[in-house]
Residue frames relative to the residue before (quaternion, step in Angstrom):
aa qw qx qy qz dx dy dz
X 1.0000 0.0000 0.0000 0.0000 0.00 0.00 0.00
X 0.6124 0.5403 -0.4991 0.2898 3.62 0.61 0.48
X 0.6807 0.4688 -0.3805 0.4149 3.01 0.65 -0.12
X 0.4819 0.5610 -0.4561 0.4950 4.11 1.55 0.70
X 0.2171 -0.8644 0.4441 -0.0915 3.21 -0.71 1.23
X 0.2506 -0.8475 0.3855 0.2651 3.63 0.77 1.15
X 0.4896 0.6213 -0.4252 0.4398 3.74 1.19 -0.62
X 0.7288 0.5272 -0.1782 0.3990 4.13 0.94 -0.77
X 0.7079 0.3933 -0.2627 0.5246 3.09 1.41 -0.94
X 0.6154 0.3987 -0.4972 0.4639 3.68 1.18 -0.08
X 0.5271 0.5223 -0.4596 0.4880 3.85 0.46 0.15
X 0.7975 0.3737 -0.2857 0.3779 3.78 0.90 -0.15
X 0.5674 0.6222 -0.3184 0.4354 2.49 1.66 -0.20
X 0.6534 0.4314 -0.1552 0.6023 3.57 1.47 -1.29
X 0.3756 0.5134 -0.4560 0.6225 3.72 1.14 0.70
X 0.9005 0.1006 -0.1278 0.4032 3.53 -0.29 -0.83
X 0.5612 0.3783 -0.5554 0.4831 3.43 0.58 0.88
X 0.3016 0.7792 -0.3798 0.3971 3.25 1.67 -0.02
X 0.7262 0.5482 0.0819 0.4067 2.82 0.74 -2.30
X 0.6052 0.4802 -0.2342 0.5902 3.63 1.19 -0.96
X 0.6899 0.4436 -0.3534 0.4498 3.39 0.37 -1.28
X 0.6423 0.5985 -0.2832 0.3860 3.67 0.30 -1.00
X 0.7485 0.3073 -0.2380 0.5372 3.38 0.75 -1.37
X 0.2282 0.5371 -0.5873 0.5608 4.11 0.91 0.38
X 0.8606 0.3710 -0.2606 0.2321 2.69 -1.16 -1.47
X 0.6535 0.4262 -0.2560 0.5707 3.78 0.81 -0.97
X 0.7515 0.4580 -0.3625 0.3068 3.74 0.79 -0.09
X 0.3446 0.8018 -0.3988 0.2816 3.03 2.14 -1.11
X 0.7895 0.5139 -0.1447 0.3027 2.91 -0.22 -2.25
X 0.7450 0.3796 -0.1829 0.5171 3.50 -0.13 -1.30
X 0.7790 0.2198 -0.3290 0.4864 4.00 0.05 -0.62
X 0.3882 -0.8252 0.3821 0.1492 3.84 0.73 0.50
X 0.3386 -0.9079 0.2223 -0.1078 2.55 1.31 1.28
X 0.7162 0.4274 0.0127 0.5516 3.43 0.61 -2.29
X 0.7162 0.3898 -0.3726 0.4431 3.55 1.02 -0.88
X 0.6618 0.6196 -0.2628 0.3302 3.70 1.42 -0.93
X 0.7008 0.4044 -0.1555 0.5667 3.39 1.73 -0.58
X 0.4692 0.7020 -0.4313 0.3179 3.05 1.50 -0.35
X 0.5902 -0.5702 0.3250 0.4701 4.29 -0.98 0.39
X 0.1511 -0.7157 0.5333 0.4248 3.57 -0.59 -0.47
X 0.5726 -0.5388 0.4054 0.4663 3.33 -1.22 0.36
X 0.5068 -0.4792 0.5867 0.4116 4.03 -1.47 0.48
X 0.4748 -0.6989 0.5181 0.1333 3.14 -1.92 1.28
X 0.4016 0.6786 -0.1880 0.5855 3.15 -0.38 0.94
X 0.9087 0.0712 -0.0584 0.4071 3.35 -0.40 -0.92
């Protein structure tokens, strides 16, 4: 363990939520998402 620096693993850590967050976003849009979760309206009314 000396050679594990804690100063690296927070930089990898805020990298890949980096990374996660980003690839969301680029998925949001295109798989319409908001429209797929979105409520529907009761049948009927």
């Amino acid at each position: 363990m000396q050679g594990f620096d804690l100063d690296n693993v927070g930089f990898i850590i805020v990298g890949l939520f980096v990374v996660v967050w980003a690839a969301a976003l680029a998925y949001r849009r295109p798989a319409k998402v908001e429209e797929r979760w979105a409520p529907r309206p009761a049948e009927g009314s």
